[in-house]
N, C-alpha and C positions, 0 to 999 in steps of 0.2 A: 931849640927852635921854638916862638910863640906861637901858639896855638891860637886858632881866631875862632872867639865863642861862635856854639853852632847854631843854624836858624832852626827856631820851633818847627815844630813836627805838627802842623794842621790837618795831614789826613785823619786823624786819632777823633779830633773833634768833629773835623764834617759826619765822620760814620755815627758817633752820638745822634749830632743833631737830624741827621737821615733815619738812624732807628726812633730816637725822639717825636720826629711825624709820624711813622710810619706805626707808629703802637698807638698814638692819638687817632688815627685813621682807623686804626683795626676796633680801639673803644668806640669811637661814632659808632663804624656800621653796625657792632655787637647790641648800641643802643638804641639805634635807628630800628635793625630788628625785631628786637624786645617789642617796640613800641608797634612793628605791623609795618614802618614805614616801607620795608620792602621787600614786604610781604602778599600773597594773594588776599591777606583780609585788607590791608592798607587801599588795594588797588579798588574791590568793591567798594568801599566804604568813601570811597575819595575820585575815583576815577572816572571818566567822563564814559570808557568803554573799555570792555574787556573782551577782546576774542578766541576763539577756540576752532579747532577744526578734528571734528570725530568720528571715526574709519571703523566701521564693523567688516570683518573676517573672521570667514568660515575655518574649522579648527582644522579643513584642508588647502587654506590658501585661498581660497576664492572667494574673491570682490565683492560685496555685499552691496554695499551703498555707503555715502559719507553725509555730513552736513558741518557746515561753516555756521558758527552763531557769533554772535556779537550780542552783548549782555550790555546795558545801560544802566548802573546798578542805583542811580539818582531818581530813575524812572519806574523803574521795576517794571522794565520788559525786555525780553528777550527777539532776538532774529534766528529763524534756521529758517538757514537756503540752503538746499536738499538737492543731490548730486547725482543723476542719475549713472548707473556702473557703463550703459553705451557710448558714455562721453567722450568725446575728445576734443582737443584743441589745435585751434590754427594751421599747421600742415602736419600734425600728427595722424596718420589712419590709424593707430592702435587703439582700440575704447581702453576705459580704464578697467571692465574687466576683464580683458586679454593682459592688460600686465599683471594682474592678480595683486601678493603679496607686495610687490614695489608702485600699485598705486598709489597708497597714502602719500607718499613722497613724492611722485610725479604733478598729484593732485595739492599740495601744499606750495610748490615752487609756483606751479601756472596760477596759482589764485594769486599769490604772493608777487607775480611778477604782473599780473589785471591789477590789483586792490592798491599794486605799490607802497605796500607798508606788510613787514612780517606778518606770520601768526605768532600768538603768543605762546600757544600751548597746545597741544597735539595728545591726543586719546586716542586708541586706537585699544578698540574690542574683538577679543576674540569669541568665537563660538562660545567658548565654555565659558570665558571671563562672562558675557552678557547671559547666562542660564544663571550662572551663581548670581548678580543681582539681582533677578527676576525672582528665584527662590529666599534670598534673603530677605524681599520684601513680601513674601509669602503670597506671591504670584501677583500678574496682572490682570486686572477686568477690562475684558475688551466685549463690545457690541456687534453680534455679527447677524445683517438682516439675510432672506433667501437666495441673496444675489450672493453674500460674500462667504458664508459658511461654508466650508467644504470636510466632510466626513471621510474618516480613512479606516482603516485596518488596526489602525495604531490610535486613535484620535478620533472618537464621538462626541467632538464638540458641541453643543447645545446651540440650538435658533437663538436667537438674544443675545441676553447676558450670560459669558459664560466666564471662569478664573483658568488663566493658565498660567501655568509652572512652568522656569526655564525652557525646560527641553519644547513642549509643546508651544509656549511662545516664538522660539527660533522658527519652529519648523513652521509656524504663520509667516514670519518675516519674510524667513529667505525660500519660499515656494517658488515658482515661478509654472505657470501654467505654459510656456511655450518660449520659443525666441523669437517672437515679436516685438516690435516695439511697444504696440498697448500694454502687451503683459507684463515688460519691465515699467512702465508708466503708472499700469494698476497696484504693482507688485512695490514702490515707492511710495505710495498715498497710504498702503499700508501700513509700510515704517515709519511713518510721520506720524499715523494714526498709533502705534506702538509707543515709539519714540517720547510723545506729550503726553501717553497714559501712566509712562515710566516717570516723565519727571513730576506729573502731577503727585505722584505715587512720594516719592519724596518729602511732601509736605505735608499731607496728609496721612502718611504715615513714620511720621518725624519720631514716635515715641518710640518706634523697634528700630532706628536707626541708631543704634549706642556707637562710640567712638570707640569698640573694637571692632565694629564689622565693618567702617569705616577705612578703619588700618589695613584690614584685611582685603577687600578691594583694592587699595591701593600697591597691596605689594601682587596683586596679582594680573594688576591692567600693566598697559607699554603707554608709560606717559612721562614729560618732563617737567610736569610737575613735584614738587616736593610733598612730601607727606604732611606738612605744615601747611601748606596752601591748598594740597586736597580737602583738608578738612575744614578751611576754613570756608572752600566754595561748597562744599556739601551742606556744613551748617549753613550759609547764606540762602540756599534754596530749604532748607528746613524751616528757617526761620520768616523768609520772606511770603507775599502773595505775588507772583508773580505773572505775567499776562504776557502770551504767547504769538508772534505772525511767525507763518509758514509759508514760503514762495520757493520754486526751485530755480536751479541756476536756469537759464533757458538756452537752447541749441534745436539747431534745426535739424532733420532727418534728413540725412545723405546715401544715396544706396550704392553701398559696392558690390559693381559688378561683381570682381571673382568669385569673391567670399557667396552674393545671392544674398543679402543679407542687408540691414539698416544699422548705422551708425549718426550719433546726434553731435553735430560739429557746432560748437563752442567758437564764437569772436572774443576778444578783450572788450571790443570797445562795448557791444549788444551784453555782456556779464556786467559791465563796472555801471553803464548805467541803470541796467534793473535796477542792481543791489543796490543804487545810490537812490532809487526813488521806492522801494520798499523800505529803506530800513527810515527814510524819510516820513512815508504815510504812517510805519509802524509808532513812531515817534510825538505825530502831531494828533491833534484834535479827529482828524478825520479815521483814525483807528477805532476810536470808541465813539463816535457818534450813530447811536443807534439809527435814527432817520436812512442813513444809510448803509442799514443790514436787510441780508436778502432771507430770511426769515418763511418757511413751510409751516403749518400747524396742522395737524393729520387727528382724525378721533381713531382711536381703536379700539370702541368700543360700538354696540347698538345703538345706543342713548343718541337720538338727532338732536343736533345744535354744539356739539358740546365744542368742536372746533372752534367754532364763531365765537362763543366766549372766550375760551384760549384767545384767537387773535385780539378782542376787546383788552382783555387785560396786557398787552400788551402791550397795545396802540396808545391805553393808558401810561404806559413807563416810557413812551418814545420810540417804540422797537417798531421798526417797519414789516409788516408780515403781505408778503407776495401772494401767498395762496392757501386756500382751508379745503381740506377734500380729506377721504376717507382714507385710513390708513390698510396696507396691504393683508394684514387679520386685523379681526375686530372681539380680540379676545383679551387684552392686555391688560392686566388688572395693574400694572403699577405705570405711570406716566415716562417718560425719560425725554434726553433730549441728547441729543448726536448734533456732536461739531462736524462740520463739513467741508470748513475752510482751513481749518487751523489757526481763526484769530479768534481767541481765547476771550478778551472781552467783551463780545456779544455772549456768548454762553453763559458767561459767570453773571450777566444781568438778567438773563430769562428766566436764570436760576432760579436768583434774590426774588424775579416774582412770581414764582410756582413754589411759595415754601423750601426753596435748598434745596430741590430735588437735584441730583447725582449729573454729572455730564459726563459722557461716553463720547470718545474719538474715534469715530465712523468717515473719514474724509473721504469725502466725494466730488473732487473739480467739475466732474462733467454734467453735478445738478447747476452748478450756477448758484448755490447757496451757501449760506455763512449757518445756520441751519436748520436740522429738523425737528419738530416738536411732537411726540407721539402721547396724547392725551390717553390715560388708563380707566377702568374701574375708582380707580385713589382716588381721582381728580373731580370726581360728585359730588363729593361730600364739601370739597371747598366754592360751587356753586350756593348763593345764596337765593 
């Protein structure tokens, strides 16, 4: 019988040519990587926005507070809109702190499904994770005036300027004087006040951040980010000056009956358009346009006048100052100045014209100011 030559065997070849892409494909992205292309430094360095959404909880489960940022890394400035835990959304009656532990996730979908575009990356601190930062940058300086100190059994915090360590920082955070709604409102201006002392903390003190404690944060927070992209957004803020707005999501106060109690219900459409016209103003000219900063200048000392100069030099660099009147003692031998909005670039110019004296995140909505300026004993000697 003749045999009829056989037909070539093609599958042999396509699978070559199929591994053939498929290892060119795998070379790209190994070199794309190398290079950052798709990487969290790639993204700063190139990206028009980066955003985040980051969840403190207590080391028993209980809802802290969140905030949503978006990072402009061409601009170098950042957005946090700050969340408050009695939130809720649309026909949800549950606040996000009644879901506790499974807020982050309920709070990520509903942003996600207002903002209609993902987050990209999700942080989420616990009690102990946020103590261990706190101590590894060998504590925070926070400013506490009469109204906001409060002394404990455990915790002699200092009038003023005082540093605290982990533990005594949390227990500022997540205090809450009552279940009110002001007290969670008050109890939020604090962590925002917290919050911009930590990451200023970062840059300022860039030189004890080494890229093992770095490492070590990272294997000890719940994030999805990679250890590669933690470090390169940690350097960015190490490296960068960066200029801060703070606004919160906004909802109205709704009282249930059963409960006896207030819950702040959340719109899509009243959230998408805040965020779209803060992160707007945060952006343009009118952020840092001093003329319109709502600016205090307070003396606290004996010395008459010494405010009215304060405002002068001021009024000299563009800064608008609302009002000059005596500060609450009049003992303060060193000058300072307290943010009270959380937009960062008036501070940092009041600074540049009081010699680089220090700014303390003191937020206070209900002055109506961007901030306060407490003239010391220091501040005579630069009278001419």
């Amino acid at each position: 019988m003749k045999l009829e030559p056989s037909t070539p065997q093609k599958k042999p070849v396509f699978l070559l040519m199929a591994a053939g892409v498929f290892l060119l494909f795998a070379i790209l992205v190994l070199t794309l990587r190398s290079k950052g292309g798709f990487s969290m430094d790639g993204k700063i360095t190139s990206a028009k926005r980066v955003n985040f959404l980051v969840n403190i909880i207590s080391d028993s489960d209980k809802y802290i507070f969140s905030f949503y940022a978006e990072l402009y890394p061409t601009e170098k400035k950042v957005a946090l809109f700050f969340v408050n835990p009695l939130t809720t959304f649309e026909d949800d009656d549950t606040t996000l702190e009644e879901k506790g532990k499974k807020a982050p996730a309920e709070l990520e979908s509903s942003l996600e499904d207002i903002f209609d575009h993902s987050i990209q990356y999700k942080i989420t601190l616990s009690e102990s994770n946020f103590k261990h930062i706190v101590d590894l940058l060998g504590g925070l300086e926070l400013f506490f005036e009469p109204k906001s100190v409060r002394f404990t059994e455990k915790y002699n915090r200092k009038n003023r300027i005082y540093n605290l360590d982990g533990e005594d920082c949390f227990d500022v955070l997540s205090y809450l004087q009552d279940k009110k709604a002001l007290s969670y409102i008050q109890r939020l201006e604090t962590g925002e006040s917290i919050i911009l002392t930590l990451l200023e903390a970062i840059y300022l003190k860039k030189d004890i951040i080494t890229k093992q404690k770095i490492a070590l944060i990272h294997e000890k927070i719940e994030t999805n980010l990679s250890l590669k992209e933690w470090e390169s957004l940690v350097d960015y803020f190490k490296k960068e000056k960066v200029f801060y707005g703070v606004s919160e999501l906004p909802a109205e106060p709704v009282l249930r009956v059963k409960k006896k109690d207030e819950m702040l219900k959340a719109t899509s459409d009243t959230v998408k358009v805040a965020f779209s016209k803060f992160s707007s103003d945060l952006k343009s000219m009118y952020f840092s346009d001093g003329e319109r900063a709502r600016i205090e200048v307070l003396n606290g000392t004996s010395k008459n006048g010494l405010a009215r100069y304060g405002k002068s030099l001021l009024n000299d660099k563009g800064l608008k100052v609302l009002t000059v009147d005596n500060a609450w003692e009049e003992d303060f031998k060193n000058s300072v100045i307290l943010n009270r909005s959380g937009n960062t670039n008036y501070t940092d110019s009041i600074s540049e014209t009081f010699q680089g004296r220090k700014v303390y995140y003191a937020l206070r909505k209900d002055l109506g100011l961007d901030a306060t300026v407490v003239l010391g004993e220091d501040f005579q000697g630069t009278k001419e």
